[in-house]
Residue, then its C-alpha position, 0 to 999 in steps of 0.5 A: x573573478x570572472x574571465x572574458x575573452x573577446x575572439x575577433x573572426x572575419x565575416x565573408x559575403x558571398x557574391x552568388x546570387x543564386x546562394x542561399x547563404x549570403x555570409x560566412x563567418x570564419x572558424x578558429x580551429x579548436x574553438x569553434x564550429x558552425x551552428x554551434x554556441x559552445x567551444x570544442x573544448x567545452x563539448x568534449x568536457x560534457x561529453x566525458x560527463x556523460x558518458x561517465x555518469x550519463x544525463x541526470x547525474x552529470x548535469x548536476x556535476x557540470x552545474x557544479x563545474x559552472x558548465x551549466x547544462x541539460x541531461x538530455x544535451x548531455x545524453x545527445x552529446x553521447x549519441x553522436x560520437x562515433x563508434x570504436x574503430x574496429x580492429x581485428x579479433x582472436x578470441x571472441x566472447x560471446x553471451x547475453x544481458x538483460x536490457x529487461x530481465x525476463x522480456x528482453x535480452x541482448x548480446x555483449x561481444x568480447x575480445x577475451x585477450x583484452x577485455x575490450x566491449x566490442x560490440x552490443x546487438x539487439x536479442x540473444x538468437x542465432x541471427x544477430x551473432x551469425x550477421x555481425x560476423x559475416x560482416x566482419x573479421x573472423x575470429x580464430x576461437x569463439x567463447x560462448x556458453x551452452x546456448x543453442x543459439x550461440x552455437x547455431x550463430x557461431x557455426x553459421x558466422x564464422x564456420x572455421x572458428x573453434x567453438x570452446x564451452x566456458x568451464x564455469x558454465x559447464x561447472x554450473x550445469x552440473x551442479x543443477x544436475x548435482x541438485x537434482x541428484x540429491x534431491x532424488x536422495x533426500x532421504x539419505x539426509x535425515x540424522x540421527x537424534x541429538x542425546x539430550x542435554x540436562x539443563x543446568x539448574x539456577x542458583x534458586x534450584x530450578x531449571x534454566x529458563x526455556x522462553x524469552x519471557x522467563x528469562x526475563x523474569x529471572x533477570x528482573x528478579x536477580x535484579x530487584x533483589x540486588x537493589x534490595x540487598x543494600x536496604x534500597x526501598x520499593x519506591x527508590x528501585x521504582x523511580x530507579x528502574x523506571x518501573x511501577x511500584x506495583x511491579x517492583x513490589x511483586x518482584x519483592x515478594x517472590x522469593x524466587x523467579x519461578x513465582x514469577x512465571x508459573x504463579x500468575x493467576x489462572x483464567x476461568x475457562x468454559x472447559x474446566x467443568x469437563x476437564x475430569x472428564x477429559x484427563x480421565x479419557x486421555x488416561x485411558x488413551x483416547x486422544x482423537x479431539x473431535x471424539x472428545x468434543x462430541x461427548x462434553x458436548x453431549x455434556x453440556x459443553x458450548x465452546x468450539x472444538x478448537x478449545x478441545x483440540x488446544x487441551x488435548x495438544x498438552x497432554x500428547x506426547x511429542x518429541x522435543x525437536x530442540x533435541x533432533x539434529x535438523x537435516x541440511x537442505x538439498x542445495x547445502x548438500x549439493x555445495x559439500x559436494x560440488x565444493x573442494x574437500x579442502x574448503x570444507x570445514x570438519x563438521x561439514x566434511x564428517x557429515x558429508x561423509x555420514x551421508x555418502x556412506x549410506x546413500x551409494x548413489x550419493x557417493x557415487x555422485x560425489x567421485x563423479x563431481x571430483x573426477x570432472x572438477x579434476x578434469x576441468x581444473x588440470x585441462x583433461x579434455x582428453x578424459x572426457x569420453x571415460x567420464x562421460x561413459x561412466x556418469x552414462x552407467x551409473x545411471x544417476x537422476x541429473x548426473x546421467x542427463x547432464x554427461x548425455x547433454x555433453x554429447x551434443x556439444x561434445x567439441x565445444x566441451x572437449x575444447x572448454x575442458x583443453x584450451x586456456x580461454x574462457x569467459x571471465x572476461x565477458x562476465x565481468x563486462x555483463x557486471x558493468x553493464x548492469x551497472x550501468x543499466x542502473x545508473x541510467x534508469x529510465x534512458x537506458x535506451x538500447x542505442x544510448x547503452x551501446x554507446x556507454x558500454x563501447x566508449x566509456x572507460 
């Protein structure tokens, strides 16, 4: 049942003359505005609509409501609240988000003790963070990662706070020096050959079938013959199974399934003439394709030199790569190394092992991995000198870069691999922002973005 409140306001009139507006009308705080045909109630119920499912998607659900509206009054109803009332921060998390992966890019400030989305700003250079925090409160620790930029805008910003390089930036970086590291060494990563395993024999006698095709027909036959054993007929099995009765009848006559496979009648091939010829000069060792085709061909032999190259692949002896053990890829092995010894599983953990073992340089990558591992996870910045040096002297492809890379950023690490902070926080609220990117597909403008990342809960 419909409701109808009838509201009863004053009118006033203006006696200036010279006014432009000649009538007032009065406003019940609460409920009504100037210039506006919607309750303060129903704007704030439509704004919240927005900001959580933004234009389209909200407009559907105040359809469903009975607040019946437009996505772009929603979107509008967004862009003019207000922004946060700022507040004072400790720790700052600074890094970039993709308004457009790989054109435009921009930066998500963070206070790390809460959480909170502070501020959004156009591009991911030095200029953008170092003017939003001349204008505003100074932070005593800023968390970014290895960006030049960042550090630049940092230093120039605020001069007295302490830099820190987040740890899983750091981990990151190494693990790409890791990879490159086993990439140098790959060779290390072949393994021996597998000992063939006999196939067991089927109940006929014969082999285990190898192909999907023969252990279809073997499966097929196991079937036909299990009907046929209670006396079904050839016609019963056919309108049974759904097959032909020619199909069902071939079945029944071989005695086993390998009838089935290699009893198919061959096909003529314009190469049978010359195939004596062929097997008695691979016999003496010629095995080269293109030789061979030259002399049928001289012959008497028309057909392509593909038909030769096709008949002298069956009689080349190669190995049975079933058989061979496949070699892990780089990026797996980089995971053994860079992973936690206890996370392994045993057959990962005894391969690892193999490969250290005869690769040197790989296994001293491997203790350099976990000495940084245990530095990063206990806080044992104060090593980090000694490990530096020794990644130096060892002399490893990627590993040696990475520790010289650390030098240039030698406080923000030290402090990365010492103090609690880090940038979990600011990676999360990357995640929300990309999901919210995706919601608002289209009208992901940056000024709208901003909004629903700052205000919406």
């Amino acid at each position: 049942m419909a409701t109808k409140i009838q509201l009863h306001v004053r009118r006033f009139i203006c006696g200036n003359a010279a006014c432009a507006v000649r009538t007032f009308v009065e406003q019940v705080d609460g409920v009504t505005r100037r210039r506006v045909r919607s309750t303060d109630g129903l704007r704030r119920t439509l704004t919240a609509i927005g900001l959580a499912l933004a234009g389209r998607a909200g407009a559907r659900l105040g359809a469903v409501l009975g607040m019946v509206t437009s996505r772009s009054s929603l979107l509008r109803l967004v862009r003019a609240l207000p922004d946060p009332p700022e507040r004072p921060v400790t720790v700052l998390g600074v890094d970039d988000f993709a308004i457009k992966k790989g054109q435009n890019y921009g930066t998500v400030l963070i206070d790390c003790e809460d959480g909170r989305v502070i501020d959004l700003l156009p591009g991911r250079d030095a200029a953008p963070l170092a003017g939003w925090l001349d204008a505003h409160s100074k932070p005593e620790v800023i968390c970014r990662d290895r960006a030049s930029a960042y550090a630049e805008g940092a230093r120039t910003g605020a001069p007295d706070a302490v830099q820190v390089a987040d740890r899983f930036h750091l981990w990151q970086n190494l693990a790409k020096a890791v990879e490159r590291c086993v990439a140098r060494y790959k060779n290390c990563l072949q393994e021996s050959v597998v000992a063939p395993v006999d196939k067991q024999p089927d109940a006929a006698g014969g082999p285990e079938p190898s192909s999907a095709m023969a252990q279809r027909r073997r499966e097929h036959h196991r079937l036909v013959h299990d009907l046929l054993g209670p006396g079904a007929g050839i016609r019963q099995i056919a309108r049974h199974l759904g097959w032909s009765h020619n199909t069902v009848s071939r079945y029944a006559r071989a005695a086993t399934w390998q009838e089935m496979v290699v009893g198919q009648k061959a096909r003529p091939s314009s190469l049978d003439p010359f195939k004596p010829h062929l097997l008695r000069r691979i016999a003496e060792g010629c095995l080269k394709a293109a030789t061979l085709h030259r002399e049928i061909t001289a012959q008497g032999f028309t057909g392509k030199y593909g038909i030769v190259r096709a008949f002298v692949e069956q009689h080349r002896t190669r190995p049975d790569l079933g058989k061979m053990a496949k070699p892990p890829s780089v990026r797996e092995v980089t995971g053994w190394i860079c992973r936690h010894p206890d996370h392994l599983v045993e057959r990962d953990t005894d391969r690892l092992e193999a490969f250290l073992g005869r690769c040197p340089e790989l296994a001293a990558a491997a203790d350099l991995v976990r000495s940084f591992a245990h530095m990063l996870t206990g806080l044992h910045g104060d090593r980090l000198g000694e490990w530096i040096a020794a990644a130096q002297q060892a002399g490893l492809p990627g590993i040696t870069s990475f520790a010289n890379g650390l030098i240039s950023d030698l406080d923000a690490v030290t402090a990365g691999l010492t103090m609690p902070h880090s940038s979990g926080p600011v990676e999360g609220n990357v995640n929300r922002i990309k999901m919210l990117k995706r919601q608002m597909y289209g009208r992901a403008g940056f000024d709208l973005l901003r909004k629903r990342v700052l205000l919406a809960s």
